[in-house]
DRENTIMAR-918628 format. One line per 3 residues: number of its first residue (from 1); their letters; for each residue x, y, z of N, C-alpha, C, O, CB. Coordinates in Angstrom, 1 decimal, padded with zeros to 4 digits. Glycine has a CB too. Layout:
BEGIN
NUM) A) X:Y:Z:X:Y:Z:X:Y:Z:X:Y:Z:X:Y:Z; ...
***
This chain:
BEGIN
1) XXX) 053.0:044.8:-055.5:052.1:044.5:-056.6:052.3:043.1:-057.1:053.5:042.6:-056.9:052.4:045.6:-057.8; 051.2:042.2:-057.8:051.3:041.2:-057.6:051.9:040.9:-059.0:052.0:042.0:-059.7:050.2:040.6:-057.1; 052.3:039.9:-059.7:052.6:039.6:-061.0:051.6:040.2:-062.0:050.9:041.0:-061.4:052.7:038.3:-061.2
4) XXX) 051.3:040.0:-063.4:050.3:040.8:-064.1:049.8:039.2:-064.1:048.5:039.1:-064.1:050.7:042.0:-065.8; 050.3:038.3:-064.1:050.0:036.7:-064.8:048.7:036.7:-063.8:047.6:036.4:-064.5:051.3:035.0:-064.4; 048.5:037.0:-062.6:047.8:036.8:-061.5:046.6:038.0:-061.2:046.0:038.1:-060.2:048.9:036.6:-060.5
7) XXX) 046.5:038.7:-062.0:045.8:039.9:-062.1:044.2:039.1:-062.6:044.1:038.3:-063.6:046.8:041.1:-063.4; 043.2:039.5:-061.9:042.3:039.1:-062.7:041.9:039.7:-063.6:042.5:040.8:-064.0:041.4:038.9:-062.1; 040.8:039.1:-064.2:040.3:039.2:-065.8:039.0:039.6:-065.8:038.0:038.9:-065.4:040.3:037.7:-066.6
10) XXX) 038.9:041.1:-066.2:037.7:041.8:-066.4:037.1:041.9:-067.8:037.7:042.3:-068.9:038.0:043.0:-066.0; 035.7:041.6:-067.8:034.9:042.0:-068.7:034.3:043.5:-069.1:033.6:044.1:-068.3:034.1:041.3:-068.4; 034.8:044.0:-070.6:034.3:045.2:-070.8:032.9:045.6:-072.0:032.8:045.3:-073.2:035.7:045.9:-071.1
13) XXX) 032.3:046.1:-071.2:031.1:046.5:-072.0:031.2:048.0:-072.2:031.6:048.9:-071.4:029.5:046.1:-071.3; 030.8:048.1:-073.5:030.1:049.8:-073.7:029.3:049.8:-074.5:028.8:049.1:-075.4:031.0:051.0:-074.3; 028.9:051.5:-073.5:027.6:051.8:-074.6:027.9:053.1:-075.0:028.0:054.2:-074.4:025.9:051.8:-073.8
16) XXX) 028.0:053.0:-076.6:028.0:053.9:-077.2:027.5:055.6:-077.6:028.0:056.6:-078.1:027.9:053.3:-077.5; 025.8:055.0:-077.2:025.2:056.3:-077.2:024.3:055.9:-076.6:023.8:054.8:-076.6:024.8:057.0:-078.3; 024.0:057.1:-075.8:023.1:057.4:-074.8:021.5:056.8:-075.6:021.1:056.9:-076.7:023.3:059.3:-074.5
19) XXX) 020.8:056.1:-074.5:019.8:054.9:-075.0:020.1:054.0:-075.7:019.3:053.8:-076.5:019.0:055.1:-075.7; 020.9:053.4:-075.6:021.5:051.9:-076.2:022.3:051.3:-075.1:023.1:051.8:-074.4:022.5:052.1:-077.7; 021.8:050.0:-075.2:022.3:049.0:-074.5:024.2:049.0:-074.3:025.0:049.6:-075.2:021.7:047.7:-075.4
22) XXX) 024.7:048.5:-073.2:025.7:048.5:-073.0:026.0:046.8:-074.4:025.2:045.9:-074.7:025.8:048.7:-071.2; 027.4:046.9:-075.0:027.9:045.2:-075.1:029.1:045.1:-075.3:029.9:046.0:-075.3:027.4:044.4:-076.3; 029.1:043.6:-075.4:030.6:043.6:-074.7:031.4:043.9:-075.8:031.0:043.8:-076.9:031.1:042.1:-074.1
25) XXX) 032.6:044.4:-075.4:033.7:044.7:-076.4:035.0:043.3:-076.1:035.2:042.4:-077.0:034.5:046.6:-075.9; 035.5:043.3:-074.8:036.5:042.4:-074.9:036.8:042.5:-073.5:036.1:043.3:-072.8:037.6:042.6:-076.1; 038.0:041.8:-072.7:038.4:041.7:-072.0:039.9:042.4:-071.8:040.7:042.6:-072.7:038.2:040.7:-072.0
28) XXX) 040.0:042.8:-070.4:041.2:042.7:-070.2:041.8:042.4:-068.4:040.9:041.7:-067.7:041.7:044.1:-070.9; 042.9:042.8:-067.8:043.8:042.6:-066.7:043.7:043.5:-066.1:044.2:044.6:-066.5:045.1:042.3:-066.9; 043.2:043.5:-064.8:043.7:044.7:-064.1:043.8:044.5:-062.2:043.7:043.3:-061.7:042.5:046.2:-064.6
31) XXX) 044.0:045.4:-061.6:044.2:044.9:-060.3:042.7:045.0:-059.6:042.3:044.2:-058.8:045.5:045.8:-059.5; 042.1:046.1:-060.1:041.2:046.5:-059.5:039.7:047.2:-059.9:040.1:047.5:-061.0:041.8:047.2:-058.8; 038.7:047.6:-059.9:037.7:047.8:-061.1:038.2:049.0:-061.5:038.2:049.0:-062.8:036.2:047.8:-060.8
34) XXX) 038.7:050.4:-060.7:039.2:051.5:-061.0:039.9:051.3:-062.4:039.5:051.7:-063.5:040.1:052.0:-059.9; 041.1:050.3:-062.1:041.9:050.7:-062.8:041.7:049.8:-064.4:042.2:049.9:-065.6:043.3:050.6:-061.9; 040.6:048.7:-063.5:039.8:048.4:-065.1:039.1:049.0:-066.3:039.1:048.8:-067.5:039.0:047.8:-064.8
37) XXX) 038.4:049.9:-065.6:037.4:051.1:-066.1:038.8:052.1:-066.9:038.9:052.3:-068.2:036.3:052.3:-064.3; 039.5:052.4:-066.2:041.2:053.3:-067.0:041.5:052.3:-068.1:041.8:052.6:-069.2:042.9:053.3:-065.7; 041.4:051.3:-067.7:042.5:050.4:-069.0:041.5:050.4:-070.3:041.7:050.5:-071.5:043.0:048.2:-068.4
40) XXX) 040.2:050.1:-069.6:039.0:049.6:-070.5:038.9:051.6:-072.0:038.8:052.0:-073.1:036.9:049.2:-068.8; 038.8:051.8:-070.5:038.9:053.7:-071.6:039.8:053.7:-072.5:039.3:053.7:-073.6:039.4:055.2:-070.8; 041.0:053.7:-072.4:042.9:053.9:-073.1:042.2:052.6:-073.9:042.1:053.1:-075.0:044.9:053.6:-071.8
43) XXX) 041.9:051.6:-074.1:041.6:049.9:-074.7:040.6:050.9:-075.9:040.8:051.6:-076.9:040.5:048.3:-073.3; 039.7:050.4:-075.2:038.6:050.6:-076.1:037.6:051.7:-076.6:036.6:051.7:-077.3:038.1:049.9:-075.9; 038.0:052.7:-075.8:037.2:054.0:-076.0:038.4:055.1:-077.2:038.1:056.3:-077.5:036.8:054.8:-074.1
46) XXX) 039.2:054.7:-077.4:040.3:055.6:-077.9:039.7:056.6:-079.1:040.4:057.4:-079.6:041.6:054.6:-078.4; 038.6:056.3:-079.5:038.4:057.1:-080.9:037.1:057.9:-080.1:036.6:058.5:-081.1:038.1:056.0:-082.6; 036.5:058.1:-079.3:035.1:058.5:-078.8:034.0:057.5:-079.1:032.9:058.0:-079.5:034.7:059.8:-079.4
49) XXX) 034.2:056.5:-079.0:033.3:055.6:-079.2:031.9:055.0:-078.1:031.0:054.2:-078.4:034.1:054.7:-079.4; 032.2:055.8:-076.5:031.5:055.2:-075.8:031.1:056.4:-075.0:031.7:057.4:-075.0:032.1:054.2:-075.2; 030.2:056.3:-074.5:029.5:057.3:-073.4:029.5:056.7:-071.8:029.6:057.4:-070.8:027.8:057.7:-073.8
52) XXX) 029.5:055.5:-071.9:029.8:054.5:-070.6:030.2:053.0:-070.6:029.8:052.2:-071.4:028.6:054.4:-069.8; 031.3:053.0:-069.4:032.0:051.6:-069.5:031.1:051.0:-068.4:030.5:051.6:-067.6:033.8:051.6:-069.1; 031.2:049.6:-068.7:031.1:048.8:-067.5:032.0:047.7:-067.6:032.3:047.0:-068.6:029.8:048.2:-067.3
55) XXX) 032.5:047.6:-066.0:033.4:046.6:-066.0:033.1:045.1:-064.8:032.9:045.2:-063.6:034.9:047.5:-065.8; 033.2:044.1:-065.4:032.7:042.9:-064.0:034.1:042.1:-064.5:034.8:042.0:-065.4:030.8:041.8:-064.1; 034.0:041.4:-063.0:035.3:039.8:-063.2:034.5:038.9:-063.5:033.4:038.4:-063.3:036.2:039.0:-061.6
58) XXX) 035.9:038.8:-064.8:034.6:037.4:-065.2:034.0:035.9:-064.4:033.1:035.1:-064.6:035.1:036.6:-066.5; 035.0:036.2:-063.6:034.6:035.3:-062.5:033.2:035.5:-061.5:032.6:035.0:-060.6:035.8:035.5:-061.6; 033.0:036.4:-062.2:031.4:036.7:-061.4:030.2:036.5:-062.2:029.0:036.6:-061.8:031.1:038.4:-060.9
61) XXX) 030.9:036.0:-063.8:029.6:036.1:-064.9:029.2:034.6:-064.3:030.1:033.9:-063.9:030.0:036.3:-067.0; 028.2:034.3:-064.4:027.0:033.0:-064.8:026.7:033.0:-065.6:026.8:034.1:-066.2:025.8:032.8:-064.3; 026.3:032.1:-066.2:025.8:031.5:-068.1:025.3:030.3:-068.0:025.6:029.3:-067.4:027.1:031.1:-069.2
64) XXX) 024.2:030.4:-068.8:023.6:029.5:-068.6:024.3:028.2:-069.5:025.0:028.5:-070.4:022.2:030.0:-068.8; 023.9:026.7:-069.2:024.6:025.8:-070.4:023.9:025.2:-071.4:023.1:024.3:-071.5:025.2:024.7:-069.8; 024.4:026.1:-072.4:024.1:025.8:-073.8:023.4:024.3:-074.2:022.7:024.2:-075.2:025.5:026.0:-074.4
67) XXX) 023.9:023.2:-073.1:023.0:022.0:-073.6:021.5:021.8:-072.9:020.5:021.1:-073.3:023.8:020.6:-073.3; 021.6:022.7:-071.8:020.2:023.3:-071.2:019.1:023.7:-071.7:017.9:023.6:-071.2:020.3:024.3:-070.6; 019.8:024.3:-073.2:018.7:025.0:-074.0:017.2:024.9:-073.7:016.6:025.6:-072.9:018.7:024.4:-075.5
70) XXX) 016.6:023.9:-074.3:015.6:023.6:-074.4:014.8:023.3:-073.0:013.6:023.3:-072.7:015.8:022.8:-075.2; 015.6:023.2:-072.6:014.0:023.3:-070.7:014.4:024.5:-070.5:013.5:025.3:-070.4:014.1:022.1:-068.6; 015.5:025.0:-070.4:015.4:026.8:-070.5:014.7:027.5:-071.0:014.2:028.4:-070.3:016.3:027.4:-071.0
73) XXX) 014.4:027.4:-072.0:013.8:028.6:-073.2:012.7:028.1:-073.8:012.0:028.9:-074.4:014.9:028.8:-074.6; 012.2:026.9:-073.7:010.9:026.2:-074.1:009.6:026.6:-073.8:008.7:026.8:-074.7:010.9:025.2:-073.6; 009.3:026.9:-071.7:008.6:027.2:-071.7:007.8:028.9:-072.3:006.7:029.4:-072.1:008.8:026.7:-070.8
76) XXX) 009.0:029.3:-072.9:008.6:031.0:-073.5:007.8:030.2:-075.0:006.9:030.8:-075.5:010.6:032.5:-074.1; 008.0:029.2:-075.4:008.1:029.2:-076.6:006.6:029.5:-076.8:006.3:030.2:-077.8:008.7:028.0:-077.1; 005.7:029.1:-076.1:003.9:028.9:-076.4:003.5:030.3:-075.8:002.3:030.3:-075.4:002.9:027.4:-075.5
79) XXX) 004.2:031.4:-075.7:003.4:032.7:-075.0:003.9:033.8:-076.1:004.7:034.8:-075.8:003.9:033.1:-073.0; 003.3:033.5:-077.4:003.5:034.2:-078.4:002.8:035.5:-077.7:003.2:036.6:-078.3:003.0:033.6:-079.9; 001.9:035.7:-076.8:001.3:036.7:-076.7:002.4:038.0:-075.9:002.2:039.2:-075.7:-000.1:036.2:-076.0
82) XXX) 003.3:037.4:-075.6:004.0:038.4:-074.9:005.0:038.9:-075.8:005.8:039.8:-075.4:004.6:037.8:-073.6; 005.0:038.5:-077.0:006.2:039.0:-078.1:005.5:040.1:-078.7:004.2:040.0:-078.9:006.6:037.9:-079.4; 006.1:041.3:-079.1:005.6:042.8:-079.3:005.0:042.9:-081.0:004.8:043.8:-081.7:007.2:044.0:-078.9
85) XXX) 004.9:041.2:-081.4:004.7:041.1:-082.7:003.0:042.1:-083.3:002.8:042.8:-084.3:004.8:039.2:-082.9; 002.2:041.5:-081.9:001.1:042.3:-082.4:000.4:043.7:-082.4:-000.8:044.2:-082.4:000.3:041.8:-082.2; 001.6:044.2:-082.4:001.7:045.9:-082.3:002.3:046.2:-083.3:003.3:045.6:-083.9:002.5:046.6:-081.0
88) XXX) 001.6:047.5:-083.8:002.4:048.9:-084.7:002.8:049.6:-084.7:002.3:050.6:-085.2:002.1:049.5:-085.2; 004.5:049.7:-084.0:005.3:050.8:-083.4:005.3:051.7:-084.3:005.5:051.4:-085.5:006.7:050.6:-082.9; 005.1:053.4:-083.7:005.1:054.5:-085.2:006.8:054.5:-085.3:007.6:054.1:-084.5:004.2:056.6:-084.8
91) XXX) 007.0:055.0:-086.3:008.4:055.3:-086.7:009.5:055.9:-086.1:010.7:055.5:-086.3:008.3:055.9:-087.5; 009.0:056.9:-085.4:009.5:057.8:-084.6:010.4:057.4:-083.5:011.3:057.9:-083.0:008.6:058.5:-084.1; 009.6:055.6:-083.2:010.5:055.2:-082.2:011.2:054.4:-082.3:010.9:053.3:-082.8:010.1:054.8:-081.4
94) XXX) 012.8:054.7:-081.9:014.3:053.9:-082.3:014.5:053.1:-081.1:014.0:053.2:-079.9:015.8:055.0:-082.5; 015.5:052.2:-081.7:015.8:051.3:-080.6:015.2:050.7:-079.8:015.6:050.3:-078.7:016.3:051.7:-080.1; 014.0:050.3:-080.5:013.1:049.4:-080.1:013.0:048.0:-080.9:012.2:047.1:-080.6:011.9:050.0:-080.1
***
């Protein structure tokens, strides 16, 4: 087994209740995704808080760079028509 220092570094998301988005809770160490998903449960599920874990290396996340902003996200800016603003969702529907 290798040192823990050397253990990569997993990202943990949950989702709480069934139809809701998975988000992130926090990180932790583990050897392998198994035993990530185990640590991530005993970590952060300890009170019944989640219905599903997901676990990635953060070494696999991409992000975009924050000084990018604006040629990133600009061209959305003029297609107000695709924002769900001009609709009347009835009440009934959550999590929208």
């Amino acid at each position: 087994m290798t040192n823990k220092k050397e253990w990569p570094v997993w990202e943990v998301f949950i989702r709480s209740k069934n139809g809701l988005e998975h988000r992130h809770v926090g990180s932790l160490h583990a050897t392998d995704a198994e035993m990530a998903i185990e640590n991530a449960r005993d970590v952060y599920t300890r009170r019944m808080e989640g219905v599903s874990i997901w676990v990635v290396q953060s070494k696999d996340i991409v992000a975009s760079n924050p000084e990018k902003m604006g040629e990133l996200f600009e061209p959305a800016a003029d297609k107000v028509y695709r924002h769900p603003t001009f609709y009347n969702l009835p009440v009934e529907l959550k999590h929208i």
